[in-house]
Every structure is written in C-alpha cells, then in structure tokens.
gemmi code that builds the backbone of each chain (N, CA, C; Angstrom):
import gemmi

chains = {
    "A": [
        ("UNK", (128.209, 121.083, 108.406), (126.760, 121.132, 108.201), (126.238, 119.736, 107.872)),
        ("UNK", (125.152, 119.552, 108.614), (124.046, 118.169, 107.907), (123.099, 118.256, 107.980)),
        ("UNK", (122.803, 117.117, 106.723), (120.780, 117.789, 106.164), (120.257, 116.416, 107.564)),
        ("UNK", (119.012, 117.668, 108.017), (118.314, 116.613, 108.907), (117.286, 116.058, 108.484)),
        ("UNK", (116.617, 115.342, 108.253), (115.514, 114.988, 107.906), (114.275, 114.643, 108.444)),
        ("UNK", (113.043, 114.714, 108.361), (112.254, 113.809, 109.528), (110.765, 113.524, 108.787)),
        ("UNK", (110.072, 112.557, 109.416), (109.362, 111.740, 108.481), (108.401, 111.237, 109.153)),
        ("UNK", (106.833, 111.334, 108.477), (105.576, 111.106, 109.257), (105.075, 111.449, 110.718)),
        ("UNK", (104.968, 111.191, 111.704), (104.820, 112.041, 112.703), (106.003, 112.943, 113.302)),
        ("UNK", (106.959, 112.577, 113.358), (108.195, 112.929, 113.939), (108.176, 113.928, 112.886)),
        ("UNK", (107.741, 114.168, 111.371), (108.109, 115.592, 110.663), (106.227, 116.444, 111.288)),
        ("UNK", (105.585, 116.205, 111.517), (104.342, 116.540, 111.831), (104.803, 117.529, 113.224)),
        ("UNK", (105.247, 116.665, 114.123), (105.473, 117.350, 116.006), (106.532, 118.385, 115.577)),
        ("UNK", (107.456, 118.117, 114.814), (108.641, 119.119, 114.944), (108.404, 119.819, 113.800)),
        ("UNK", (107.508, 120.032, 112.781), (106.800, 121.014, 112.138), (107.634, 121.465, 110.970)),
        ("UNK", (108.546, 120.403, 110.440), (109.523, 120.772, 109.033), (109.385, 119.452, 108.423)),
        ("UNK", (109.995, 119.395, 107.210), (110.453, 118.034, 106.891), (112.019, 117.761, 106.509)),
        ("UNK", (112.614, 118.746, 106.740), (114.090, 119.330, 106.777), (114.799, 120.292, 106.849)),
        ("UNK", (115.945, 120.427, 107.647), (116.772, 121.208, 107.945), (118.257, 121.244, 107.515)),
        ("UNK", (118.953, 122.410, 107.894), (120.269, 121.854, 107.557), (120.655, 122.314, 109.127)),
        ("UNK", (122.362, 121.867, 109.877), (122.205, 122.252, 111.101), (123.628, 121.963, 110.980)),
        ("UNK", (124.114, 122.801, 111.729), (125.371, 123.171, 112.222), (125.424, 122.632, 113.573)),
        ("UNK", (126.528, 121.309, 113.883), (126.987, 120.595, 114.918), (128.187, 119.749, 114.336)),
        ("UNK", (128.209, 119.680, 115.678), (129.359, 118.808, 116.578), (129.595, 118.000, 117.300)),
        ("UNK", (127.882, 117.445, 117.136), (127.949, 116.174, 117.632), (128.847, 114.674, 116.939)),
        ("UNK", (129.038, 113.897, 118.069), (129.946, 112.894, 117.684), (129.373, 111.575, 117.105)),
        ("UNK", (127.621, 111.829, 117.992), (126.529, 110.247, 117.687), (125.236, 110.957, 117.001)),
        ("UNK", (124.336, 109.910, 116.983), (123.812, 109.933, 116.529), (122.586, 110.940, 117.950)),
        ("UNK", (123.012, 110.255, 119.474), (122.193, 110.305, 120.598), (122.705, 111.807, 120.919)),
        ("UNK", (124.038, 112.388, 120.461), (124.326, 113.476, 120.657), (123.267, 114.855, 120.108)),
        ("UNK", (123.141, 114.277, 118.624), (122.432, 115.252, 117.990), (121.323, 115.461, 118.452)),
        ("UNK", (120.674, 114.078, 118.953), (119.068, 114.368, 119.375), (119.101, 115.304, 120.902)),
        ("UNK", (120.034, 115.151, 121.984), (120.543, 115.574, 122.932), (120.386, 117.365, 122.670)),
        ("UNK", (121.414, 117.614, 121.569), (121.346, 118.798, 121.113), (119.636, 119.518, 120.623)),
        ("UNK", (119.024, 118.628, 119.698), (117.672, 119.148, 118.916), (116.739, 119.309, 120.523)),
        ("UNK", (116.561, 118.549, 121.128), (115.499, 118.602, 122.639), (116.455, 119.865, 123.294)),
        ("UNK", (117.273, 120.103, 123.355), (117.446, 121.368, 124.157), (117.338, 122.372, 123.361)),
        ("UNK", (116.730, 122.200, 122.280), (116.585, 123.557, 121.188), (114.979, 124.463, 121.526)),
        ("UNK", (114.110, 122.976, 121.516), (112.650, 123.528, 121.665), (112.057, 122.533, 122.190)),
        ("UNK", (110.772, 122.868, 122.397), (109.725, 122.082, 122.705), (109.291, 120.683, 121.703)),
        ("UNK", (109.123, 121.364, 120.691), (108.541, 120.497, 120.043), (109.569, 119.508, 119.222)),
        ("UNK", (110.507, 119.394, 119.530), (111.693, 118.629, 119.468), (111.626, 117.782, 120.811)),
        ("UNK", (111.300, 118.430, 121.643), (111.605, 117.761, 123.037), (110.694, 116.495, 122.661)),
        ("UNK", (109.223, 116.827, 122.190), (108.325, 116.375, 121.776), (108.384, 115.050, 120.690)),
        ("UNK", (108.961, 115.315, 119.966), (109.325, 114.378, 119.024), (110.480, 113.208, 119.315)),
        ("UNK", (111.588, 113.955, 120.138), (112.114, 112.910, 120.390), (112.409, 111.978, 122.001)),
        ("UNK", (111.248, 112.401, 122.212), (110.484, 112.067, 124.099), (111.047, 110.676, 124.091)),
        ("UNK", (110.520, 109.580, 122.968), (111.446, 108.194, 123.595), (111.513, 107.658, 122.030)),
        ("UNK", (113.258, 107.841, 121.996), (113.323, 107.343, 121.078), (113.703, 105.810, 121.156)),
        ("UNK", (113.462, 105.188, 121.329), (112.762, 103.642, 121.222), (112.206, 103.483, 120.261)),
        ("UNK", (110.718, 104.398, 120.095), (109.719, 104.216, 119.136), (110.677, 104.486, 118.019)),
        ("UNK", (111.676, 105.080, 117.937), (111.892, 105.923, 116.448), (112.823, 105.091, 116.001)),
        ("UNK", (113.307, 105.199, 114.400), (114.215, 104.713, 113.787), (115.127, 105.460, 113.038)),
        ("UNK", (116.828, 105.767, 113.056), (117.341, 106.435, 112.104), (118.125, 105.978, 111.021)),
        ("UNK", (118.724, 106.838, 109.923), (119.066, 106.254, 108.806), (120.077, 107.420, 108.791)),
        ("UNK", (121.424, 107.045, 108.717), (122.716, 107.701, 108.561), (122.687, 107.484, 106.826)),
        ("UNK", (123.140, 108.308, 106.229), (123.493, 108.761, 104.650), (122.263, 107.699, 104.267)),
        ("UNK", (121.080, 107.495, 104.443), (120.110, 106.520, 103.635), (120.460, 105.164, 104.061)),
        ("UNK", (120.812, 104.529, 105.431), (121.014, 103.124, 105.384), (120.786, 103.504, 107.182)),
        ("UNK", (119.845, 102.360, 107.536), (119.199, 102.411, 108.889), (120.696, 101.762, 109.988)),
        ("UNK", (120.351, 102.776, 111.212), (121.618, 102.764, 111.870), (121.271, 102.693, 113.497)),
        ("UNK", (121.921, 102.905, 114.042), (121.691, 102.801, 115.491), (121.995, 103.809, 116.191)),
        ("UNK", (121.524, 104.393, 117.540), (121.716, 105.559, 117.828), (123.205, 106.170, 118.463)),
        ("UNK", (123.292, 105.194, 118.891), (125.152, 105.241, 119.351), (125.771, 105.537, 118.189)),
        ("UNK", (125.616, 105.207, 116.725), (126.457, 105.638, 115.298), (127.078, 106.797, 115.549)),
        ("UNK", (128.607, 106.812, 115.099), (128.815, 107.957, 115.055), (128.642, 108.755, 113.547)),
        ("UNK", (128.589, 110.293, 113.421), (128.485, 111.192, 112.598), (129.192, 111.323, 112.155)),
        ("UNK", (130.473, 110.997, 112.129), (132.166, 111.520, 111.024), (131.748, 111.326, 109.547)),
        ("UNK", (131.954, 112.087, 109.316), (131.493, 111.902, 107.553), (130.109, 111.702, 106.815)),
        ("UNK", (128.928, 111.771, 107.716), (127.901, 111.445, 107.863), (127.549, 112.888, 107.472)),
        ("UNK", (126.717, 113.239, 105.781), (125.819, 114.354, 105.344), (124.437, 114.137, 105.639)),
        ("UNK", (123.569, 113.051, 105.757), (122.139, 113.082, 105.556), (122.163, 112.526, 107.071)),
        ("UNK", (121.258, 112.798, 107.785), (120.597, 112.141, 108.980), (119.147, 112.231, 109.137)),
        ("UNK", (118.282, 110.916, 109.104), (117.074, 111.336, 109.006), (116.541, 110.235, 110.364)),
        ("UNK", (115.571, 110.829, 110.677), (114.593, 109.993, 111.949), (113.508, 110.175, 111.412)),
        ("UNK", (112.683, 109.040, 111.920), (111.454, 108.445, 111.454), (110.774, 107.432, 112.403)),
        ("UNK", (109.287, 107.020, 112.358), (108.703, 106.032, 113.244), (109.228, 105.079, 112.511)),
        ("UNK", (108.984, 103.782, 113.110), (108.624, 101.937, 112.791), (108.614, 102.192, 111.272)),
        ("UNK", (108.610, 101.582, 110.055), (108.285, 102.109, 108.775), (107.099, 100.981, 108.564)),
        ("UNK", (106.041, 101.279, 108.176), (104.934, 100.471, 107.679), (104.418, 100.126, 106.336)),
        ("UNK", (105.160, 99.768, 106.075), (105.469, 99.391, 104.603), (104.507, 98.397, 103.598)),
        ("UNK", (104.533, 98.186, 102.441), (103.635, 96.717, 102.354), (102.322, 96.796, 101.791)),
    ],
    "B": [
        ("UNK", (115.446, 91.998, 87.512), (115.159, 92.479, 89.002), (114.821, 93.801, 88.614)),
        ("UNK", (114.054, 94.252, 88.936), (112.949, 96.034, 88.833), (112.365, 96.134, 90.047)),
        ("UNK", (112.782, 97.322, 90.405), (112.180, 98.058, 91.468), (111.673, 99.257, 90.656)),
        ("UNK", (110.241, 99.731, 91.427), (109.178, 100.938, 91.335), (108.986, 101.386, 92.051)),
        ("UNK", (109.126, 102.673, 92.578), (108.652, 103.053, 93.609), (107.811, 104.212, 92.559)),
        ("UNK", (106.529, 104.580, 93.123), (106.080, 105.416, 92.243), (104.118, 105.970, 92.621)),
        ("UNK", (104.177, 106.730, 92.578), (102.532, 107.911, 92.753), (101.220, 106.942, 91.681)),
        ("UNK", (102.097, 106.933, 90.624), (101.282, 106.014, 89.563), (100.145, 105.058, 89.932)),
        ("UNK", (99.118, 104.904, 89.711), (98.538, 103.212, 89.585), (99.179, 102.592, 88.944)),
        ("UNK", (99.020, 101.344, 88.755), (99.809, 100.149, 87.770), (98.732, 99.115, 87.449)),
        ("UNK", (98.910, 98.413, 86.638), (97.803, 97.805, 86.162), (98.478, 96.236, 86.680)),
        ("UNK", (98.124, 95.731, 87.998), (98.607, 94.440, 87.861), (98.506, 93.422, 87.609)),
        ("UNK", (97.782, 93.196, 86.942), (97.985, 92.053, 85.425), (98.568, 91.919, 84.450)),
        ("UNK", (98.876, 93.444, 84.337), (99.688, 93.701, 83.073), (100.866, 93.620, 83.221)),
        ("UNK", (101.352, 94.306, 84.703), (102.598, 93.490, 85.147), (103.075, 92.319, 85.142)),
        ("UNK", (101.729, 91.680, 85.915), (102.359, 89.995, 86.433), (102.431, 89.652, 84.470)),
        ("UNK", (101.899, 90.065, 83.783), (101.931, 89.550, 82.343), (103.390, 89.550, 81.825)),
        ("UNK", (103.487, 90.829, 82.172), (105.147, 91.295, 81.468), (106.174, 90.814, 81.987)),
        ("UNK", (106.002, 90.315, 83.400), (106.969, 89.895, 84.201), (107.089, 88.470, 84.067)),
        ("UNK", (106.397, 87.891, 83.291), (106.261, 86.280, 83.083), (106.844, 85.576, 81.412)),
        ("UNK", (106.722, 87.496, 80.832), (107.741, 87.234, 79.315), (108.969, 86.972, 80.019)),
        ("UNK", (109.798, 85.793, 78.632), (110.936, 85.797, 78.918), (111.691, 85.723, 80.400)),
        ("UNK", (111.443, 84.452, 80.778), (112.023, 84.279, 82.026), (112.536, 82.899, 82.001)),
        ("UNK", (113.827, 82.708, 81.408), (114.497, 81.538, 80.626), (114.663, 80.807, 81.815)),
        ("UNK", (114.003, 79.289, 81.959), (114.803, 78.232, 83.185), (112.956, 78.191, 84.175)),
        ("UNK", (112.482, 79.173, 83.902), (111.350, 79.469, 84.643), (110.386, 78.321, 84.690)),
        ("UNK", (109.776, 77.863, 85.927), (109.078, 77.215, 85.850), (107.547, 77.531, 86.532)),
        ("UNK", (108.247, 78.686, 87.665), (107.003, 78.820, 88.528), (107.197, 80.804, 88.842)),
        ("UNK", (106.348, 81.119, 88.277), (105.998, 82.762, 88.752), (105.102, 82.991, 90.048)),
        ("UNK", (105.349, 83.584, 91.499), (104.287, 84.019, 92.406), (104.293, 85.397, 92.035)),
        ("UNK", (102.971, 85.658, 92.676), (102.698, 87.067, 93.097), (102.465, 87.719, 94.041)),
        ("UNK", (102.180, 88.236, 94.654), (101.611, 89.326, 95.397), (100.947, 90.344, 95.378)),
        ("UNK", (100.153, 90.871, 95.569), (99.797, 92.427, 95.417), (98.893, 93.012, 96.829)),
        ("UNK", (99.011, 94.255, 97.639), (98.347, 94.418, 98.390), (97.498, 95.537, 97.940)),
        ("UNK", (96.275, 95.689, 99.118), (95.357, 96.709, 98.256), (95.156, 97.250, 99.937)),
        ("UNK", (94.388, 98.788, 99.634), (94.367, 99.733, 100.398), (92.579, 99.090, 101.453)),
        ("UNK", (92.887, 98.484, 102.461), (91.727, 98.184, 103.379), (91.096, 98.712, 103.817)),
        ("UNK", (89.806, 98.658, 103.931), (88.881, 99.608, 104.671), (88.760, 98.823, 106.109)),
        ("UNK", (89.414, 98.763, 106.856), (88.827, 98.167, 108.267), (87.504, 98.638, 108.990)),
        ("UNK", (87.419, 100.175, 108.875), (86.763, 100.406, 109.806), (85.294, 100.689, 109.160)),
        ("UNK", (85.459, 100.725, 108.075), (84.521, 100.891, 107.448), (84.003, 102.675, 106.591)),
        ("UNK", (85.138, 103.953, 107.482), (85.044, 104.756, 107.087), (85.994, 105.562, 106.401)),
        ("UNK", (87.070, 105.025, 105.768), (88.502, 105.124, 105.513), (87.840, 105.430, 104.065)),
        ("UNK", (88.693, 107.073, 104.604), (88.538, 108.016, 103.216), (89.710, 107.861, 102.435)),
        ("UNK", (90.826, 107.725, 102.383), (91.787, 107.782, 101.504), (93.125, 107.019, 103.005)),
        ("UNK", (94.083, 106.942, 102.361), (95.359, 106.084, 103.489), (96.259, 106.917, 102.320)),
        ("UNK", (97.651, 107.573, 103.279), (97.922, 108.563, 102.764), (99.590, 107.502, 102.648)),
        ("UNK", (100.377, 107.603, 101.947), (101.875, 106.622, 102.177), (102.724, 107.836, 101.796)),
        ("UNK", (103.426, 108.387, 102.808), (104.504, 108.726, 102.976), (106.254, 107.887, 102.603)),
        ("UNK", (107.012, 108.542, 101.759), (108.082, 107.589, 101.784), (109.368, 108.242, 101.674)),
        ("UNK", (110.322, 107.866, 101.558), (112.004, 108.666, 101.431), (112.395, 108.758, 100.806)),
        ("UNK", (112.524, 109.629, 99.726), (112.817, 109.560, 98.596), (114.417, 108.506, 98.178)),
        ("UNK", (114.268, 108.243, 97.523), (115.803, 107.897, 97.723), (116.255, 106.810, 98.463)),
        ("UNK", (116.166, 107.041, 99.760), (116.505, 105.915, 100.577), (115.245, 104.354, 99.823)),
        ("UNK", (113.890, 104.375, 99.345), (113.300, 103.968, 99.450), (113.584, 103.170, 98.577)),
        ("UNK", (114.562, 103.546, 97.523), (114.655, 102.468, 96.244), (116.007, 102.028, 96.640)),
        ("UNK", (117.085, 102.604, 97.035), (117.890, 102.108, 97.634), (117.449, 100.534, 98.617)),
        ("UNK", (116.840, 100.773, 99.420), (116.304, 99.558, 100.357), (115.942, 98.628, 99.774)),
        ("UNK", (114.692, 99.147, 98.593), (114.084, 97.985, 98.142), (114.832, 97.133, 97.235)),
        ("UNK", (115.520, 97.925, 96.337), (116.979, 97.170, 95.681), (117.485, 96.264, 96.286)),
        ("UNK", (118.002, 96.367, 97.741), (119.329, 95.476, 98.678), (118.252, 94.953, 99.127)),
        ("UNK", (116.855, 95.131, 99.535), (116.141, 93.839, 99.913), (115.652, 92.896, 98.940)),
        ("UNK", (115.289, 93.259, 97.433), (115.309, 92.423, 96.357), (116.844, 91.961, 96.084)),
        ("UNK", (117.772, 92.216, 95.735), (118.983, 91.876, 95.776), (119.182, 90.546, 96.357)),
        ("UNK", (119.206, 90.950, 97.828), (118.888, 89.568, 98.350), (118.318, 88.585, 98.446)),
        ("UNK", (117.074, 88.862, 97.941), (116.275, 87.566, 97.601), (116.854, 86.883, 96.612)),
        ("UNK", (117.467, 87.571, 96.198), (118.082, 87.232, 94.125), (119.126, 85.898, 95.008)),
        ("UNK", (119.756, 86.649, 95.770), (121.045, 85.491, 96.025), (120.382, 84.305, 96.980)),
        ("UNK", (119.476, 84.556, 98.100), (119.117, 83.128, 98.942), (118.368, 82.525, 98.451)),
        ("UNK", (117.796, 82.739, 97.572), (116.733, 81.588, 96.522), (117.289, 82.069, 95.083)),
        ("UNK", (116.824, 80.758, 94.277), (117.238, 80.048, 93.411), (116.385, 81.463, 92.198)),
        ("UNK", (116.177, 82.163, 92.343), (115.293, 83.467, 91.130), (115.468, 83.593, 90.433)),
        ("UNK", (114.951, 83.437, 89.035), (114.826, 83.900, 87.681), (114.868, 85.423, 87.613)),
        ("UNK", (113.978, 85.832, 87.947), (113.784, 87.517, 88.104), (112.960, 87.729, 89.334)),
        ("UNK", (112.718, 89.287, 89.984), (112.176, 89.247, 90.704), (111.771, 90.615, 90.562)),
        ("UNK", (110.180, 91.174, 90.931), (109.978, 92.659, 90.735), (109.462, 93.105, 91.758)),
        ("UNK", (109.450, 94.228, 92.340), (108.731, 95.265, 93.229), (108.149, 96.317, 92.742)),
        ("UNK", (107.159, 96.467, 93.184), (106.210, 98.134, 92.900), (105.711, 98.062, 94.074)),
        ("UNK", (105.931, 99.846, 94.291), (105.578, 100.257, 95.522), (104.660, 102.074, 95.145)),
        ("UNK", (104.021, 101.841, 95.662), (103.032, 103.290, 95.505), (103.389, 104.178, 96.601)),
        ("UNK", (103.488, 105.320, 96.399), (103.168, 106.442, 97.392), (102.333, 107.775, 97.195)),
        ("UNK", (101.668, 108.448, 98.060), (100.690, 109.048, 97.942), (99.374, 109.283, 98.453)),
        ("UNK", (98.062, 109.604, 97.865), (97.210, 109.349, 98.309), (96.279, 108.414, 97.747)),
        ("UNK", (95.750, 107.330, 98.305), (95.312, 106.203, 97.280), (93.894, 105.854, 98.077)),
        ("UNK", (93.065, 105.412, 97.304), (91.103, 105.775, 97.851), (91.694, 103.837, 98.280)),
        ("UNK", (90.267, 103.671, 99.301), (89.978, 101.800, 99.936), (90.132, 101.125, 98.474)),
        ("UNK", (90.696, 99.873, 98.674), (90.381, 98.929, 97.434), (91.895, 99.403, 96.449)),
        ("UNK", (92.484, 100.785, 95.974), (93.676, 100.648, 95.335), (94.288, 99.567, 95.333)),
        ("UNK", (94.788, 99.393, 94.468), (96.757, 98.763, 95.003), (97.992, 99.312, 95.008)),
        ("UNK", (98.156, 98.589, 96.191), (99.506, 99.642, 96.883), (100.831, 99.655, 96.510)),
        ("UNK", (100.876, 97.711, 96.522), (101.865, 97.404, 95.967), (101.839, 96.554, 95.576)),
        ("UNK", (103.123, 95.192, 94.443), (103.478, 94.034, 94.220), (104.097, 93.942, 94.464)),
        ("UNK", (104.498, 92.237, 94.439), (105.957, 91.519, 94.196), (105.472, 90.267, 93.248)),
        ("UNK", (106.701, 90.055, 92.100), (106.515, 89.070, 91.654), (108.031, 88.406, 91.561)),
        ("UNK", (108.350, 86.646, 91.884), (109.057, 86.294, 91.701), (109.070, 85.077, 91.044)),
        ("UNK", (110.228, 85.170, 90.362), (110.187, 83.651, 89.127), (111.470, 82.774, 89.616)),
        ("UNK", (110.814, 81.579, 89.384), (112.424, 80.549, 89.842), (112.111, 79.015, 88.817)),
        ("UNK", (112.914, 78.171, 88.668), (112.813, 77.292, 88.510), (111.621, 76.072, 88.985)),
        ("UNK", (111.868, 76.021, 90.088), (110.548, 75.178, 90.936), (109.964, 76.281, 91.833)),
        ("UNK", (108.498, 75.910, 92.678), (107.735, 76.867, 92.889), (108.100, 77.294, 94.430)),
        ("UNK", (108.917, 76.450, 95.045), (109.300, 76.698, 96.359), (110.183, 77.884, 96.418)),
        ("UNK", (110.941, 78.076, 95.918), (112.093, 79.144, 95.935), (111.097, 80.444, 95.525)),
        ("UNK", (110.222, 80.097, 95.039), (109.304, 81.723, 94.190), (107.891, 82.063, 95.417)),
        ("UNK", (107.805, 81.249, 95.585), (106.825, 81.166, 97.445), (107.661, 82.115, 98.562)),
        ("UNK", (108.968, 81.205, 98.959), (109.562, 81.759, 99.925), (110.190, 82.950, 99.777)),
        ("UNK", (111.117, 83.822, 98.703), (111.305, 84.804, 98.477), (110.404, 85.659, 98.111)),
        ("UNK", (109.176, 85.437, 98.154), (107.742, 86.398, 97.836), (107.663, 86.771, 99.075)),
        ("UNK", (107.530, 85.770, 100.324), (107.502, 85.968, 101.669), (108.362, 86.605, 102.210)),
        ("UNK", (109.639, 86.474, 102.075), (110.532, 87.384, 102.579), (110.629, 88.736, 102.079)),
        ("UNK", (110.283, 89.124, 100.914), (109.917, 90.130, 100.290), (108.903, 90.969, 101.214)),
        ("UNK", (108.007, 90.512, 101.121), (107.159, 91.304, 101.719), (107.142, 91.337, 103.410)),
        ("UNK", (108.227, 90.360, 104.078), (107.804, 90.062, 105.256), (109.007, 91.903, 105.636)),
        ("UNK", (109.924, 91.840, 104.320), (111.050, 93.000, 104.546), (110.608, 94.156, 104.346)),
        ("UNK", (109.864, 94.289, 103.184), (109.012, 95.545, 102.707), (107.995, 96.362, 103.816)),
        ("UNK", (107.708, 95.245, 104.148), (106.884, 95.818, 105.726), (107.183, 96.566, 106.828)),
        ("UNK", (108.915, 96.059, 107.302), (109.208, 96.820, 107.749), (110.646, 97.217, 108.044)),
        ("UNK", (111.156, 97.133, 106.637), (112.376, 98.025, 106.455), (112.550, 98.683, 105.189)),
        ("UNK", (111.223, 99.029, 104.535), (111.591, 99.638, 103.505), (110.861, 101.239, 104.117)),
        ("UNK", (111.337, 102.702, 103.623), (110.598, 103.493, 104.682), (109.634, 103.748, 103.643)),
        ("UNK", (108.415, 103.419, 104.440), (107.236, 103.860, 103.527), (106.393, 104.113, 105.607)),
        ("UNK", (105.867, 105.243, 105.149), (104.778, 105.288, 106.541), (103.541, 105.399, 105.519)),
        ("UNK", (102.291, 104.709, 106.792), (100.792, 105.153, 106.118), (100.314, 105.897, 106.956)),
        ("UNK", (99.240, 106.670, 106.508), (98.368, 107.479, 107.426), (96.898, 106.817, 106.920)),
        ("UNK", (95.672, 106.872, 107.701), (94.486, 106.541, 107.704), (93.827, 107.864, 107.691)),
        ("UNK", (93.177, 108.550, 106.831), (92.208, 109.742, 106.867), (90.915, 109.065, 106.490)),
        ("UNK", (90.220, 108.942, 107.823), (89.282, 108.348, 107.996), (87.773, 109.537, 108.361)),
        ("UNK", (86.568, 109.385, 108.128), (85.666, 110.534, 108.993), (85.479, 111.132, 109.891)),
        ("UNK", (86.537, 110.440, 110.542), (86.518, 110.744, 112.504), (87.985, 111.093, 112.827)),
        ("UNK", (88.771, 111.615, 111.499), (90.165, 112.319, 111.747), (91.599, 111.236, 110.807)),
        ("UNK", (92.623, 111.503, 111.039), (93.775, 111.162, 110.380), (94.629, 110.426, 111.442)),
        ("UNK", (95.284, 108.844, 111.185), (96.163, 108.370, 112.322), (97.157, 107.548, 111.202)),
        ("UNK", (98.255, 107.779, 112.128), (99.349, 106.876, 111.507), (99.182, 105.714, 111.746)),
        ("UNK", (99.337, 104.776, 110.750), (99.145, 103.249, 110.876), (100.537, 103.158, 111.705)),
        ("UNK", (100.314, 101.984, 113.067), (101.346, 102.243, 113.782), (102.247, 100.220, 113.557)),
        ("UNK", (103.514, 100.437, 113.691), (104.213, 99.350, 113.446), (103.624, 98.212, 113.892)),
        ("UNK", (103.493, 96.962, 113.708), (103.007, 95.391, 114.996), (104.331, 94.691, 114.612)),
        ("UNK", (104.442, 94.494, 116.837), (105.676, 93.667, 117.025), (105.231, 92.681, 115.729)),
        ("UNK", (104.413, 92.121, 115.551), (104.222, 90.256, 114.612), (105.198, 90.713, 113.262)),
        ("UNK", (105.013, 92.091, 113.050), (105.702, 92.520, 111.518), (107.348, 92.424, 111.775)),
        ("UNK", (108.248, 92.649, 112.748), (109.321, 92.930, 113.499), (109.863, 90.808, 113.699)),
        ("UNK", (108.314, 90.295, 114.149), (108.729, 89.534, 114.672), (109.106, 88.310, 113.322)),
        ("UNK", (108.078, 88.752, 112.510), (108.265, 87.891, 111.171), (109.855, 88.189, 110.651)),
        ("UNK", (110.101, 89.072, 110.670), (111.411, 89.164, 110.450), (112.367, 87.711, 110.554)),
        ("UNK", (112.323, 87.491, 111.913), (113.400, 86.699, 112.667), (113.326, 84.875, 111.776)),
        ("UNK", (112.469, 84.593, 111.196), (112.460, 83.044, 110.650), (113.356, 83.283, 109.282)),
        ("UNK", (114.083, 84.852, 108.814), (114.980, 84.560, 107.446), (116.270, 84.662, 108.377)),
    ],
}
model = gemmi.Model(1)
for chain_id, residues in chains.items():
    chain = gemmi.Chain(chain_id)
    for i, (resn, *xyz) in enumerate(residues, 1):
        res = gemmi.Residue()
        res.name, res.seqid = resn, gemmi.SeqId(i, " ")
        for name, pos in zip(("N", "CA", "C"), xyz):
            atom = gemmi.Atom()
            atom.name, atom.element = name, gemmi.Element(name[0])
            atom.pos, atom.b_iso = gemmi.Position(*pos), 0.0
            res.add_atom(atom)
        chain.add_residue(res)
    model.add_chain(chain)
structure = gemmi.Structure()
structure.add_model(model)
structure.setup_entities()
C-alpha cells in the first residue's frame, strides 16, 4: 500500500486530496500509467505531466524514480512559493 | 536558523527585532518580507496551499544551505499558509553575517529557492472567479546563477 497525495489543481481535477492504493508499480511513470487507466478525471490530471512535479517520501524526484520502499507519493503543479 | 511555516500573521518588525538580538560576530542583518499583491485590482483574498510536512522539511535543507555557502550568523524563514486579504504578509527571510555581502546574497538565494522549491501553491480569488498563480520560467530560471 501507498499514501497518494495530490495538491492544488491536480487535487481539484482528480477530486481528493488523498488516497491510499494498492500497486505494483515499479516507477514513478508506472503509477501514473496505472491512475489514467482508472478514470477520467485522472486521465485529466495527469494529461502532461511535464507541467507537474513529484515528491517520493517528501523529497522532489523524477518520474522514472523507482517505488521500492517508497510510502508517500505525492504530485503537484510548479510550486509558487514566496 | 528557524523555520515557520504557519496560518498565523506575524508581526514583522518584531521579528526582524528578535532576530537581530544576540547575533555574536554580526555585523550586517537583511531582510525580506513579501506581501499579498493586488495586480488586478480586484483580488479578494490569494488562497496558499502547502504540504504539510514536506514544507518545513524543504525549507530547513534550503535554509541549511544557505547556513553552509555563505558566511551566516543566523538565518530565519516564515512562511504563511491559508487565506490572506491584498497587502498581508506572506512571508520573511532574515539573514545575519559578518559583512553585508554574504547576508544580501543568501537572502537572494533564499527566496530565489522558496519560490520554487518549497511546496507552497497560490490561488487568486478574485471577482471574476479563482486561478492558480501559475509557475514563470524567470523563477526556474533564477535558479541556475547558485
């Protein structure tokens, strides 16, 4: 199991601000692979992730990352901080 | 070194005050502080979304680091989240060093990082609807001179 997370628009389109989810994915591109064939509004959220940014256990990562040992996964836009 | 992340107002004077006790070797304190803009002229409130957790984590290892590439006495962050009316303040930074160059440039990098790697999102709830303040390459691009 891992907690998903999601944050400012990306929690807005996909209509939670967390989940927990049962997979087997190996990356980071796997999981999103998996969430867009779930629904729409996943499809929606993660249409191009370019725009988006993720953070494996709280530390910003890249989408190829793999998941081994990895509890928190969260996606999010650009962060606008400041 | 203090990090805030926090809903609170803060009084920043009273900060930059407290942050200027006791700062042995000190010669030069900067500041910073940003405040909530009205651009358009109809900006009802700017809403800051943030991560729990991850957010002080970040700001830590991005103050952290300032601690080690410049010469710093101390260095502080406050960061607001929530809903905050035009004119608030959002956030500070204050840094102390010996001479005033090292307390300039780690103010800058501070905030050039806070901008956009600490996760904080804004929203604009303005009269004519709600938009996410959206990233600028220049914020990405400031990055690249540390």
């Amino acid at each position: 199991m891992i907690d998903v997370l999601y944050f400012a628009w990306v929690r807005e389109r996909i209509g939670l601000p967390r989940e927990r989810i049962e997979t087997r994915a190996a990356t980071v591109n796997d999981l999103v692979a998996e969430l867009i064939a779930r629904e729409d509004r996943y499809a929606a959220a993660f249409a191009d992730t370019s725009s988006l940014r993720v953070a494996l256990d709280q530390e910003l990562a890249e989408f190829d990352a793999p998941l081994a040992g990895v509890r928190e996964v969260a996606f999010f836009p650009p962060m606008t901080g400041g | 070194m203090r990090v805030a992340v926090q809903a609170e107002p803060f009084d920043f004077g009273a900060e930059a005050a407290a942050f200027t006790r006791d700062l042995p070797g000190a010669g030069a304190v900067v500041t910073f502080t940003g405040l909530v803009r009205d651009l358009s002229g109809d900006l009802a409130a700017m809403q800051i979304e943030h991560y729990p957790g991850m957010t002080e984590r970040a700001i830590a290892a991005i103050a952290g680091e300032a601690m080690t590439r410049w010469s710093l006495v101390d260095c502080l962050v406050i960061h607001r989240h929530g809903d905050l009316a035009p004119g608030e303040t959002i956030m500070m930074v204050a840094t102390a060093s010996a001479h005033r160059g090292d307390a300039f440039a780690a103010a800058e990098f501070l905030m050039d990082y806070l901008k956009s790697r600490a996760p904080f999102w804004k929203k604009e709830i303005t009269t004519s609807g709600a938009e996410w303040v959206a990233a600028k390459d220049a914020d990405e691009d400031a990055l690249k001179r540390w």
